[in-house]
Each structure stands twice: as C-alpha cells, then as structure tokens.
TORPA-945591 format. One record per residue (C-alpha): x, y, z. Coordinates in steps of 0.25 Angstrom, whole numbers, padded with zeros to 4 digits, always signed. Each point is the difference from the previous one (the first is absolute). Example, Ala and Ser with C-alpha at 12.3 -4.5 7.8 and 13.67 -1.06 7.14 Angstrom:
<lumdos>
+0049-0018+0031
+0006+0014-0002
</lumdos>
This chain:
<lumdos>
-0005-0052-0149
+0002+0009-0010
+0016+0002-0004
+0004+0014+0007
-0014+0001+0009
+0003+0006+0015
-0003-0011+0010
-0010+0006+0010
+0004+0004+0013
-0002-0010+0013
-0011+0004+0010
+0011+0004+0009
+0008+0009-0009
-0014+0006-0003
-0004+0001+0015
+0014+0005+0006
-0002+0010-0012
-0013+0005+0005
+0005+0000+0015
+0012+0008-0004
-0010+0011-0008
-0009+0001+0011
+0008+0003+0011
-0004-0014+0006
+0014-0005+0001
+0003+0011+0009
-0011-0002+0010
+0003-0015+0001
+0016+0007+0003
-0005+0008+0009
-0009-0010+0007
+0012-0009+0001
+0008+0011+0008
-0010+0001+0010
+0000-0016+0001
+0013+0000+0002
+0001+0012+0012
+0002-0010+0011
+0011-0008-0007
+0007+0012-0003
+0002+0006+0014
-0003-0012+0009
-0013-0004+0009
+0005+0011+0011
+0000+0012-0009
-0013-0006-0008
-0007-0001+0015
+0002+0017+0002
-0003+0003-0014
-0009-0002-0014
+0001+0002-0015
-0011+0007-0003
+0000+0002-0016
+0012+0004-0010
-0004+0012-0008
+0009+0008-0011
+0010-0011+0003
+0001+0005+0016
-0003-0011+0010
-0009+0008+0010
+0002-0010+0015
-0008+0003+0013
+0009+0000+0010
-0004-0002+0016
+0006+0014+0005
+0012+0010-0001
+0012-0009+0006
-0003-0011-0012
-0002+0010-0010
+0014+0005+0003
+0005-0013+0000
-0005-0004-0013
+0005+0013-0006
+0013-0004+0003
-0002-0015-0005
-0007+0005-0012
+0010-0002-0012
+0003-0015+0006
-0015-0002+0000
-0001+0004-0015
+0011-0008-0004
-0007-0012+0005
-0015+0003-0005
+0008+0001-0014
+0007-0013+0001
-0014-0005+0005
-0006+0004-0011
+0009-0001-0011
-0001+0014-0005
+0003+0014+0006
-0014+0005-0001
+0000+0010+0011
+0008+0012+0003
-0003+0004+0014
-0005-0006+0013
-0010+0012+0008
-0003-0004+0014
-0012+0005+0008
-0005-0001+0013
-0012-0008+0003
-0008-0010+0007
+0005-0013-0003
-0010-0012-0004
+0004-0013+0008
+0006-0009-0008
-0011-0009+0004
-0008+0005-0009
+0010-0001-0012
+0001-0013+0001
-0015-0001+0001
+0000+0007-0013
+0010-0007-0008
-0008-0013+0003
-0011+0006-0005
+0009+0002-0013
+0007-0011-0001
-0014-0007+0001
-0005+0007-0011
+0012-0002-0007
+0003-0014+0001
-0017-0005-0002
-0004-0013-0008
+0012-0002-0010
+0001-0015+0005
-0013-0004-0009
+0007+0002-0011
+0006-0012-0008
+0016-0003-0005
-0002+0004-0013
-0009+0013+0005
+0011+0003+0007
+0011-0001-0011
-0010+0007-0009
+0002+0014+0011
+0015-0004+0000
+0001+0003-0015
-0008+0011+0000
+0008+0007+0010
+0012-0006-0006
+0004+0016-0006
+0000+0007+0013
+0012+0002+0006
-0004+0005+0014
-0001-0012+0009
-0011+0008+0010
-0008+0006-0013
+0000-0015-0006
-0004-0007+0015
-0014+0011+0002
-0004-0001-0016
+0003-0016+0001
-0010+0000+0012
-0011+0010-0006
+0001-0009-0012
-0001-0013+0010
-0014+0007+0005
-0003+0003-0012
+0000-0015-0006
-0006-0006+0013
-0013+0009-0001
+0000-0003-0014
-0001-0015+0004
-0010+0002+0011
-0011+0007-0011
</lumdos>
C-alpha cells in the first residue's frame, strides 16, 4: 500500500454507518424495548398489558382496564428507568397507556418461536473457518444484538450459497 493511502473501512464500520443513516438503528432500539417489556415490569404486569409500538420516542402499551392503567401511571418513571437500563440508551420519553383487549400470552409466545425460528435457521452447516470469516466481518460493529442478527443473515446467506 501506497505511503499516506486511507485504509478502507471494515464491512461493520460501513454497515453500522448505513444503519445509523437510515433510521434502522433505531428501529432494532425500538424493537428491543418491546422485547424487553416483560422483563421490565415482571410477568404479572406483562400478563394485564402489551407494548404495542414506540413512536416519536413514546412507548404506546395496551393495558387490560382502568385500575392498571392507574397503576402503571404511578409506576411509570421506574418502569422507564428500567427499559433504558435494558436497552442501553434513553431512547423514549414517555410511556402512554391505553385501554384494550389484551392478546393472551399464549399467542406471544407462539410468535416469538415463530421468530426465534426464523432467526436462528441453518447456520450449523457452515464450517469453522465460515464461521471466523462472519466473525471478521462483523468484527467493526459494536452493538452486540446488531452483530448477532447480520451474523445470522450472513450464516443463511453462505449456507444457500453452498446449497446452489
């Protein structure tokens, strides 16, 4: 290499950029925080509610009916302290609670099978040096949970490569 000559960025540094430009970064923030709701106020609390998206950096959470909804209003600032320590960040600013129908949780757990299913797929056809190639790719990112996700996309990728 040339005397003076920029060494070119990693893939990771070049992906987190591209994630932080486009808002995606955020979104996986975001996602986390609803991930995380049970955690954060406990499997009783998570039974009579349910995080239903985070928008303009305000959690919006169903609640079962009025007497919870009161409850959590009162609980509200410890509950924020913990999604932030959860997360890593303070990303939201508020917690809004509203009254609704409650889906069992059940059919939560149903779904984050399905999405663990899809996450996890067929990574364990790939070889030892495959995998240290996805290590090194990866190596540039800093977020853990961003570098987990794009190590499996880039797993799937490899083994249907293999299977053409």
């Amino acid at each position: 290499m040339r005397k003076g000559a920029k060494i070119p960025p990693s893939m990771g540094e070049v992906l987190g950029e591209f994630l932080r430009r486009t808002g995606i970064n955020r979104k996986i923030q975001e996602q986390k925080i609803l991930n995380s709701w049970e955690e954060a106020v406990g499997e009783g609390v998570a039974e009579k509610t349910q995080p239903i998206r985070v928008q303009n950096r305000v959690l919006q959470v169903k609640v079962a009916n009025s007497v919870w909804m009161q409850q959590l209003q009162f609980m509200k600032e410890l509950i924020l302290q913990k999604l932030h320590r959860q997360a890593g960040k303070n990303i939201l600013q508020d917690l809004r609670f509203f009254i609704g129908e409650i889906e069992p949780s059940g059919g939560r757990d149903r779904n984050k099978k399905k999405e663990r299913a899809l996450l996890n797929g067929p990574s364990s056809g790939l070889s030892e040096a495959e995998r240290e190639r996805i290590d090194r790719a990866l190596s540039g990112l800093t977020d853990p949970e961003l570098r987990e996700i794009l190590g499996r996309i880039y797993a799937k990728g490899l083994t249907a490569w293999k299977c053409r």
